[in-house]
C-alpha positions in Angstrom: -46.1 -125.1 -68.4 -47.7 -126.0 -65.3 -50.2 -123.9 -63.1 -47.6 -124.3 -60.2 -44.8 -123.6 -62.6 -46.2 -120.6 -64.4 -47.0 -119.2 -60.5 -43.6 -119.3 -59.7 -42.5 -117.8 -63.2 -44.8 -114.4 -62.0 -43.1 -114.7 -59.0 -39.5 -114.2 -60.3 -40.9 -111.8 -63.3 -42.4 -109.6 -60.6 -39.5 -109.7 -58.0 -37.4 -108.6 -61.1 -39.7 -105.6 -62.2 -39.4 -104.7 -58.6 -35.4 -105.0 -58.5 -35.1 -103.0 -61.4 -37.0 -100.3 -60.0 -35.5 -96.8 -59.0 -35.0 -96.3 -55.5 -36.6 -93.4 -55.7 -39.8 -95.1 -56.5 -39.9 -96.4 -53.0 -40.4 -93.2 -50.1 -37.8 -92.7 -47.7 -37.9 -90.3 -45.0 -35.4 -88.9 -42.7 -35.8 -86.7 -39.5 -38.0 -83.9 -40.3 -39.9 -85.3 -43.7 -43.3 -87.2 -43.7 -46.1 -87.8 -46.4 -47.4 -84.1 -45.4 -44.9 -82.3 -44.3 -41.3 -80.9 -44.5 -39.4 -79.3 -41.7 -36.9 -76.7 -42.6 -35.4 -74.4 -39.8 -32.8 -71.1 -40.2 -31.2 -69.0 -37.7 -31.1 -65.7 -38.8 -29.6 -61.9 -37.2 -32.9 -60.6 -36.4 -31.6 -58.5 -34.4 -27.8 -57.4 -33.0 -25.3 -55.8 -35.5 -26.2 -57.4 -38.8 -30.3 -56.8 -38.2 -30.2 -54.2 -41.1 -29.7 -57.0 -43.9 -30.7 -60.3 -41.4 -34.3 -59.3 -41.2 -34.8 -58.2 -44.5 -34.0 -61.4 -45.8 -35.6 -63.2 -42.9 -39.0 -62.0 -43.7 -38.5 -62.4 -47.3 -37.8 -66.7 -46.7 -40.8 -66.8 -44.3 -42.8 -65.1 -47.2 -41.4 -67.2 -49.8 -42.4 -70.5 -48.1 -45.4 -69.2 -47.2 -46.5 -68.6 -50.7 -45.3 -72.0 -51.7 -47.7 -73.6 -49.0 -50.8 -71.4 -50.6 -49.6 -73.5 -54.1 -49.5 -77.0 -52.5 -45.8 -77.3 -51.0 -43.4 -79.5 -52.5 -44.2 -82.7 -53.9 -47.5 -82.3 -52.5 -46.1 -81.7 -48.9 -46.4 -78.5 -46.8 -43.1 -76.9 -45.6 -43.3 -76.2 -41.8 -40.6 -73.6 -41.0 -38.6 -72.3 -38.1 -36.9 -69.3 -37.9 -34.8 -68.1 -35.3 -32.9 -65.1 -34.5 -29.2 -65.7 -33.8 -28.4 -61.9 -33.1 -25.1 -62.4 -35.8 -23.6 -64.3 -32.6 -21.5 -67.7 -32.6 -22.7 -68.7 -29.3 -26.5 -67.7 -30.3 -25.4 -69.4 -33.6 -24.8 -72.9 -31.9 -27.5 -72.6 -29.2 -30.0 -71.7 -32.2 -28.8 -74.9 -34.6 -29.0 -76.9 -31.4 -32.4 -75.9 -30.8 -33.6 -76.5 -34.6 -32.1 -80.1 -34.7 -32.5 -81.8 -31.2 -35.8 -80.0 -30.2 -38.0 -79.1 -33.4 -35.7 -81.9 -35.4 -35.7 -80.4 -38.9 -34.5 -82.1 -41.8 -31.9 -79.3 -42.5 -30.7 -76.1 -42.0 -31.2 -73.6 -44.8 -30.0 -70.6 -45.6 -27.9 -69.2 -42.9 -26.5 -65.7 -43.5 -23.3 -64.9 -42.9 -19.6 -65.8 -42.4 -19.6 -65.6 -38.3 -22.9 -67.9 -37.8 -21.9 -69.8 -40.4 -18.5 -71.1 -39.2 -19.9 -71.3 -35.6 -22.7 -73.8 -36.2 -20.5 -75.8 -39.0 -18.4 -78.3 -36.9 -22.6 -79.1 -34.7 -24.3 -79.8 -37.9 -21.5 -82.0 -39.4 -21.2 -84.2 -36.2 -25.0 -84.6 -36.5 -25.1 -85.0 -40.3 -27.6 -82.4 -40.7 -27.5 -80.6 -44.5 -25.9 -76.6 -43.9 -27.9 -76.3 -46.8 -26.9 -73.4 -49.8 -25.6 -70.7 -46.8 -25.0 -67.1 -47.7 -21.1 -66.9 -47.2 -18.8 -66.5 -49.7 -15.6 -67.7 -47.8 -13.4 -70.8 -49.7 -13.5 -72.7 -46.5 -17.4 -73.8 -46.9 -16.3 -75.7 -49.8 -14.3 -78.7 -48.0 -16.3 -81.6 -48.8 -13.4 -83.8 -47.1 -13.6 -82.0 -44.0 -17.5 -80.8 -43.8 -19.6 -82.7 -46.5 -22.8 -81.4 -44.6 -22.0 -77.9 -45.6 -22.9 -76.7 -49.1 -23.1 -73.2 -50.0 -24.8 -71.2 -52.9 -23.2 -68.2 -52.9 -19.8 -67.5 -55.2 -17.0 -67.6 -53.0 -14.9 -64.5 -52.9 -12.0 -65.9 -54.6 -13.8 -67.2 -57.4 -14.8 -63.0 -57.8 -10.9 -62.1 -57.4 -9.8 -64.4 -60.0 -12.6 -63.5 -62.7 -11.6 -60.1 -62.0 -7.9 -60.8 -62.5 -9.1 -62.6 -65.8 -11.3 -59.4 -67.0 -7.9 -56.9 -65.6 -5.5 -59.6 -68.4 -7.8 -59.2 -70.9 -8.9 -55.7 -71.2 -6.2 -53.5 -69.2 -3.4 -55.6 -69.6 -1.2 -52.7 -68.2 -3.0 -51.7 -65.2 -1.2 -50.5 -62.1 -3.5 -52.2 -59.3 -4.1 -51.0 -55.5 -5.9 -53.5 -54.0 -8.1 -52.1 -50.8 -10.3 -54.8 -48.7 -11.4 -55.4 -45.5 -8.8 -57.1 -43.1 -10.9 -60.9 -42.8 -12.0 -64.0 -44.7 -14.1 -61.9 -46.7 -11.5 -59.8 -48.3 -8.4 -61.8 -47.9 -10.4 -64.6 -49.9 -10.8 -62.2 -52.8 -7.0 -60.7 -52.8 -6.3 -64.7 -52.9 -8.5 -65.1 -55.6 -6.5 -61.5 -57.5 -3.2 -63.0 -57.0 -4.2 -66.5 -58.4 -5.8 -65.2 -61.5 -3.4 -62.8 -62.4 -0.2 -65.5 -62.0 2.4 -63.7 -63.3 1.3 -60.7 -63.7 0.4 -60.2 -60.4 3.6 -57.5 -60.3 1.4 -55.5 -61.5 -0.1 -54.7 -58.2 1.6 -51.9 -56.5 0.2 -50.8 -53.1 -2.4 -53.4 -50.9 -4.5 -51.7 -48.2 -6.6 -53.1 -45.8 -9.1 -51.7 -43.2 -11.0 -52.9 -39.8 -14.8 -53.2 -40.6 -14.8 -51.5 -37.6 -13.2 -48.0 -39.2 -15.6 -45.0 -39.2 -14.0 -44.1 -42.3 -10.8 -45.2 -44.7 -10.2 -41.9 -46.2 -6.6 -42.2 -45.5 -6.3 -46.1 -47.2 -7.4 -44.1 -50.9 -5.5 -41.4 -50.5 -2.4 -43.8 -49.6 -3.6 -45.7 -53.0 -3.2 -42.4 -55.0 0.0 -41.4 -53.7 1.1 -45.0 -54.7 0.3 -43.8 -58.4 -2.1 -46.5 -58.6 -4.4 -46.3 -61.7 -6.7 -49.1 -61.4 -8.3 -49.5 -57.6 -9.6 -52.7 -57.1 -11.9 -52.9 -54.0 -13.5 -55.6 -52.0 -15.1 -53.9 -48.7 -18.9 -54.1 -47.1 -21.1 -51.6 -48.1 -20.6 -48.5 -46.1 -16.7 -48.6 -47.0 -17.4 -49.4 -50.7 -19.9 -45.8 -51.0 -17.5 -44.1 -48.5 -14.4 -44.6 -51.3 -16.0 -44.4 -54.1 -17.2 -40.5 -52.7 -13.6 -39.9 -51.5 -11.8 -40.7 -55.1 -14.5 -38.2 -57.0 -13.9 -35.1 -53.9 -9.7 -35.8 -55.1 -10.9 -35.7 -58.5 -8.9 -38.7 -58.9 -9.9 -41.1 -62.0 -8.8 -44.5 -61.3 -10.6 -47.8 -63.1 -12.5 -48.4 -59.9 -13.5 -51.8 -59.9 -15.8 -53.1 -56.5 -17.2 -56.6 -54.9 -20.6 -57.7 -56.4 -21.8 -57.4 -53.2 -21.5 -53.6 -52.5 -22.8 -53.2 -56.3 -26.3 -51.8 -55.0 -27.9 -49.2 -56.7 -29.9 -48.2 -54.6 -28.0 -49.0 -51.1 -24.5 -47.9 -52.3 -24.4 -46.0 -55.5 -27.1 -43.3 -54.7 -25.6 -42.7 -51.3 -22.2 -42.6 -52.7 -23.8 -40.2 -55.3 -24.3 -41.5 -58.8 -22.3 -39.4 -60.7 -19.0 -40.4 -58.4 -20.0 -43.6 -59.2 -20.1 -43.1 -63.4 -17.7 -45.6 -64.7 -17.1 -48.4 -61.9 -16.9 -51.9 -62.7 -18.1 -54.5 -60.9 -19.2 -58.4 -60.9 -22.6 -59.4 -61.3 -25.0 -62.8 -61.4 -28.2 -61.9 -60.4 -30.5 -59.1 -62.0 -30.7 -55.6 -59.9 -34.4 -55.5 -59.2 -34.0 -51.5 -58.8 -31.4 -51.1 -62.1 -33.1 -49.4 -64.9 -32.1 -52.2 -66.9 -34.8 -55.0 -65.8 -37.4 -52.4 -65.6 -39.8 -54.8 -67.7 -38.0 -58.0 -67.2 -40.9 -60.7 -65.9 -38.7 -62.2 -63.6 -37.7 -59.3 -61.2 -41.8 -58.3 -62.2 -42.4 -61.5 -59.9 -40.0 -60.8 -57.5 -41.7 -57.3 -56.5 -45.2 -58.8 -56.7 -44.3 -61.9 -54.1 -42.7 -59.4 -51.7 -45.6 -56.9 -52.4 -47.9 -59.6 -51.3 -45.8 -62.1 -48.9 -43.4 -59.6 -47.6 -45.0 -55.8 -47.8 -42.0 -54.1 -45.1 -38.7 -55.6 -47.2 -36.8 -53.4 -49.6 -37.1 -55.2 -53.0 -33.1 -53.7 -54.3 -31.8 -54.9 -50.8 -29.2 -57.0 -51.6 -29.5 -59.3 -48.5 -33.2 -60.1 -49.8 -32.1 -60.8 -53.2 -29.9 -62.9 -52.5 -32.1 -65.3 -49.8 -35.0 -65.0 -52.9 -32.2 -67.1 -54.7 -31.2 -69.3 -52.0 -35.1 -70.2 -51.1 -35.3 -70.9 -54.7 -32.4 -73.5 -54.8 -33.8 -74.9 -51.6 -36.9 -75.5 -53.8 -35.2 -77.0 -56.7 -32.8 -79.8 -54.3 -36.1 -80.5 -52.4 -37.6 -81.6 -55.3 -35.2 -83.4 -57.4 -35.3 -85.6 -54.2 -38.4 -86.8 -54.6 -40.4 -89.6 -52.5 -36.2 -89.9 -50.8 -36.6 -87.0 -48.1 -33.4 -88.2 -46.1 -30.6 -86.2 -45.3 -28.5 -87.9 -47.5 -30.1 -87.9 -50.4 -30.7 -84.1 -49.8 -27.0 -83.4 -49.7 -27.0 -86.3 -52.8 -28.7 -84.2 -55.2 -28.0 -80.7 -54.0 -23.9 -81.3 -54.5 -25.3 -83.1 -57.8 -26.3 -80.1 -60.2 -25.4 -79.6 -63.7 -26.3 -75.7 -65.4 -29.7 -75.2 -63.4 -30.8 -71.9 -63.6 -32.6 -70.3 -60.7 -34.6 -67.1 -60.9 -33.4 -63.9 -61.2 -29.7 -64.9 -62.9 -28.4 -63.0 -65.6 -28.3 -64.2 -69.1 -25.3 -67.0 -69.6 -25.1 -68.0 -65.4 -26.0 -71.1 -64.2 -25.2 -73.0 -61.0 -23.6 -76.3 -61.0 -22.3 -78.7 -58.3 -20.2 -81.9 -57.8 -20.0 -84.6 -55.4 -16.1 -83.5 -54.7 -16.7 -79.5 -55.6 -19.5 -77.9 -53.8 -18.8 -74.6 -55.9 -22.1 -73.6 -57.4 -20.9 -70.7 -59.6 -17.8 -71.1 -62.3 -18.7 -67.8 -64.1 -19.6 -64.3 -63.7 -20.2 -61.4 -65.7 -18.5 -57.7 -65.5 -21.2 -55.0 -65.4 -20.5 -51.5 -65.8 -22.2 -48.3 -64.4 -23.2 -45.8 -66.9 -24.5 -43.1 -64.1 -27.9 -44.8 -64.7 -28.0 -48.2 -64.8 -25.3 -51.4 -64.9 -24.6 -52.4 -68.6 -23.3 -56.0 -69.1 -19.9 -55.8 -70.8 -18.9 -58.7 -72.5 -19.3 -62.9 -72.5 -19.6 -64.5 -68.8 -15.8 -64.8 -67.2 -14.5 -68.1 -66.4 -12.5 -68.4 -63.0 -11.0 -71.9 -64.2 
């Protein structure tokens, strides 16, 4: 072979080492990524009528990406973070999104709590192809990758709950006389949808539905309606205050129903203790996350790292406040999609491999959960587990429940 020839033989062996190369070999940036840094932004209710859970979390997603910058970032890059308060407004919502986007230009959105922000800023951030990156809402309408393929959520959606409670109703109280009792929006209608679905036939067996206004100062009357009804299984899907409110009002009528309530009003220490924990002896409820003030993890070396990062990174949050909990996972999941994109920090490829997850587990989830997502399915969670209340402590009861 020739000196010429065998030149042009490197040529083509080289060009084809180079073809055959992963994409992600080669860096990519989109608006907000650069060899040093990554900007992220979040409007949060700092303030206005959801401040009590909005700033809790808040501080605890400023002090989780601080402590990642002390450990070298993200693939070696620094995240620079925004955070602004949205006062649990759509308008402020909007103006907030439009602010993080066309003026700091961040490469997504993370995190944003809430349904009301959530569905405010939605329709802005898909016409600008920005990620709504793993939000904390549980409503079925964030999982439309058709319709909003910028929108991916990481929280289960309420009627993923109903129907694994319909599932755990068919297999263990198969005879149940159900009184449903939510709260009158997305949140609780999503849930009852979820009920009805999972119980199919069966779903006869429900014999009174009440709802309430989140607005109510109390719902006294809705349990006492569900009694009269002859109800013997109560299941419940209302925000906090309602959720410690009946579960007070069915121990003072020394009333024994099931009582079965949302995962998300399943706080020890924000629901049960105020409700009083020997009312709340027996209830069942959905869980996927450890309780950081349950008994139960006491010594588990997860949640022993959870209360040392917030010791350290965010001193003034309450470590069994649900809200915080839940952004610890979502900041975590943030982590995890940031780095499986690699070198490829575009938008796309963001959204590529955060709807592209198969059984990751993130921090803090109980034994037998994991999180996976599709290109056509944003759903992260397919299973949850029933936990039951013992007057101390939730116990896990049984294998994870399937929605599907």
């Amino acid at each position: 072979m020739t000196l010429t020839a065998n030149r042009i033989w490197g040529a083509l062996t080289l060009s084809a080492l180079l073809a055959a190369s992963p994409a992600s070999a080669q860096k990519a940036y989109g608006p907000g990524a650069s060899d040093t840094e990554i900007k992220l932004g979040q409007s949060t209710p700092l303030s206005g009528p959801a401040s009590a859970f909005g700033a809790g979390a808040g501080r605890a997603v400023v002090g989780y990406f601080a402590m990642l910058n002390e450990q070298g970032g993200i693939n070696g890059r620094k995240i620079n973070f925004t955070q602004l308060d949205n006062a649990y407004s759509a308008p402020k919502a909007i103006e907030q999104s439009r602010k993080l986007v066309e003026d700091v230009g961040v490469l997504a959105e993370v995190g944003t709590i809430g349904t009301v922000p959530n569905v405010a800023i939605q329709k802005f951030l898909n016409s600008k192809q920005v990620p709504q990156l793993f939000i904390t809402a549980g409503g079925r309408r964030f999982n439309d990758p058709k319709t909003f393929p910028w929108t991916v959520p990481l929280y289960p959606d309420f009627e993923t709950e109903g129907a694994v409670i319909a599932k755990y109703i068919l297999k263990d109280h198969p005879n149940a006389k159900i009184g449903v009792f939510y709260q009158n929006d997305d949140f609780g209608k999503d849930y009852v949808r979820g009920l009805h679905r999972g119980l199919g036939t069966k779903a006869s067996q429900i014999v009174a539905e009440v709802s309430y206004e989140l607005s109510d100062p109390t719902i006294d009357s809705q349990i006492v309606q569900l009694k009269t009804a002859g109800v013997d299984t109560v299941i419940e899907q209302s925000a906090a205050k309602a959720t410690a409110q009946s579960i007070r009002k069915i121990h003072e009528l020394d009333w024994n129903p099931l009582h079965i309530i949302g995962g998300s009003a399943a706080s020890l220490e924000t629901v049960l203790k105020p409700a009083g924990l020997e009312a709340s002896k027996g209830l069942v409820t959905t869980q996927f996350l450890k309780q950081p003030g349950d008994p139960a993890w006491a010594n588990d070396e997860e949640v022993k790292a959870y209360k040392e990062f917030l010791k350290k990174y965010a001193p003034s949050t309450n470590p069994d406040d649900y809200s915080v909990l839940v952004a610890y996972m979502n900041v975590n999941g943030v982590t995890l999609a940031l780095k499986k994109c690699g070198d490829e920090l575009t938008r796309e490829n963001l959204i590529r491999q955060a709807t592209s997850l198969h059984g990751e587990r993130l921090p803090l989830m109980l034994p037998g959960i994991s999180i996976s997502t599709k290109p056509d399915d944003y759903a992260a969670f397919r299973t949850l587990r029933i936990a039951v209340f013992d007057g101390t402590s939730w116990t896990l009861s049984g294998e994870p429940l399937s929605a599907e």
